[in-house]
C-alpha positions as CSV (number, residue, x, y, z in Angstrom):
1,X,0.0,0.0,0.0
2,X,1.2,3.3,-0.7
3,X,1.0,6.6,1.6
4,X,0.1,9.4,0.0
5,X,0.7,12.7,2.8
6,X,-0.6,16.4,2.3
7,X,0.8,18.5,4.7
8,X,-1.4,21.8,4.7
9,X,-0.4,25.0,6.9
10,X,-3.8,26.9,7.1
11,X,-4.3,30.7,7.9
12,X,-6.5,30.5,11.5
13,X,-9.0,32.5,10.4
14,X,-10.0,30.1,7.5
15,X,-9.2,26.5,9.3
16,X,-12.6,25.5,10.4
17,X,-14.2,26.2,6.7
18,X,-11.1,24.4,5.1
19,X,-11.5,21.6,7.5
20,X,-15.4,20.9,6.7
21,X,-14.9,21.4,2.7
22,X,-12.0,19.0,2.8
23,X,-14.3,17.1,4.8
24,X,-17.4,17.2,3.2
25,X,-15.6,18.0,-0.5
26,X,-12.3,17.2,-1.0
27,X,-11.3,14.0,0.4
28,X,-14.7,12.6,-0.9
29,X,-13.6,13.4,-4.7
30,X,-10.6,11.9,-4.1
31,X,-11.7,8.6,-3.0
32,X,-14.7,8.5,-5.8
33,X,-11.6,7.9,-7.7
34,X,-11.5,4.7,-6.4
35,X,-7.4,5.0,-6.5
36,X,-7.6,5.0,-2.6
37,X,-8.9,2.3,0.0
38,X,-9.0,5.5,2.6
39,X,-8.2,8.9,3.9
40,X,-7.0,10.6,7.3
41,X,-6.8,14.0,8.7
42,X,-4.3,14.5,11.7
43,X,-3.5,18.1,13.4
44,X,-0.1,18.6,14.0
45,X,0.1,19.6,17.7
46,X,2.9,22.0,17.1
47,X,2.8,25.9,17.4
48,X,1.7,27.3,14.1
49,X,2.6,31.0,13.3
50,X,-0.8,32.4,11.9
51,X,-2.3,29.1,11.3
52,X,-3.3,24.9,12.2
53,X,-0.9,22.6,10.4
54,X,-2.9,19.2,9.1
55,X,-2.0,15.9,7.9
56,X,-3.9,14.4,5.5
57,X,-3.3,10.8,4.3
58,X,-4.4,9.0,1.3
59,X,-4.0,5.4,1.1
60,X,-3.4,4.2,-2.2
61,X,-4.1,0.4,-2.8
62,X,-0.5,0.4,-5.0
63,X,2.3,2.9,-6.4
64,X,0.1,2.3,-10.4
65,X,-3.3,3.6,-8.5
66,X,-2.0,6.4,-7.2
67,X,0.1,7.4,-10.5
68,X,-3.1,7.1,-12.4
69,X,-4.7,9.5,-9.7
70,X,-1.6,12.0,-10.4
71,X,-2.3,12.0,-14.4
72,X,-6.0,12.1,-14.9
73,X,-7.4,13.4,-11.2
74,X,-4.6,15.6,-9.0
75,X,-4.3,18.6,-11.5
76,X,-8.3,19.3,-11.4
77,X,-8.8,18.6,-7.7
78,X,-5.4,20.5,-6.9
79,X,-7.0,23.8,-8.8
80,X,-10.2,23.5,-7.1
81,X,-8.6,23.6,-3.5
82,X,-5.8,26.2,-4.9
83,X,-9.3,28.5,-6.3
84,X,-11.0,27.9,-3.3
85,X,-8.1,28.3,-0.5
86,X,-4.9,29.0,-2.1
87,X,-4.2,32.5,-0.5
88,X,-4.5,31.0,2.7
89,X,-2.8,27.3,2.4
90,X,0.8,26.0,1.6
91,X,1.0,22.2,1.0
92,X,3.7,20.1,0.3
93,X,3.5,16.4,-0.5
94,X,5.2,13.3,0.3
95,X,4.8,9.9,-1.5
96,X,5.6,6.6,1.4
97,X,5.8,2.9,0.7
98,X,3.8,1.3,3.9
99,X,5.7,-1.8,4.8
100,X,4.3,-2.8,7.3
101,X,0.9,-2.2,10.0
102,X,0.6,-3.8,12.8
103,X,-3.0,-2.9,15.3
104,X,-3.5,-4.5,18.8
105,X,-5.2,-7.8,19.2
106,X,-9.0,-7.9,20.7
């Protein structure tokens, strides 16, 4: 599985309405795609001049899926949250190999 992480610094005053339209918006379109088994988003507890800093993690079910979501779905979904936010958000991206998962026992 492959580990697809946004890292988003959001000015204050617009985090709560980023949050819900990634939410509500966003992270649905991406996983319509049906590239991605699933999706996370993680405040970073760590002082933030001006702004929240979020992780948000896309699980892509291998390194072809999530190719195919950078050539025919990333450039359209990218504008709309650079139209809708882009003043107010810097992102940088980071592409992981999962090896391994591990979660406790029942």
């Amino acid at each position: 599985m492959i580990m697809y992480n946004v890292t988003v610094s959001v000015d204050a005053p617009v985090a709560p309405e980023w949050l819900e339209w990634m939410k509500s918006v966003h992270i649905p379109d991406v996983l319509a795609t049906g590239l991605f088994a699933e999706a996370k988003i993680a405040r970073i507890l760590a002082e933030e001049s001006g702004g929240m800093a979020y992780s948000v993690q896309y699980y892509a079910y291998s390194r072809s899926h999530y190719e195919r979501y950078e050539k025919d779905y990333a450039p359209r979904l990218r504008k709309e949250h650079q139209d809708r936010f882009g003043a107010h958000t810097a992102a940088f991206r980071t592409l992981l190999d999962l090896i391994h998962q591990d979660a406790p026992k029942p």
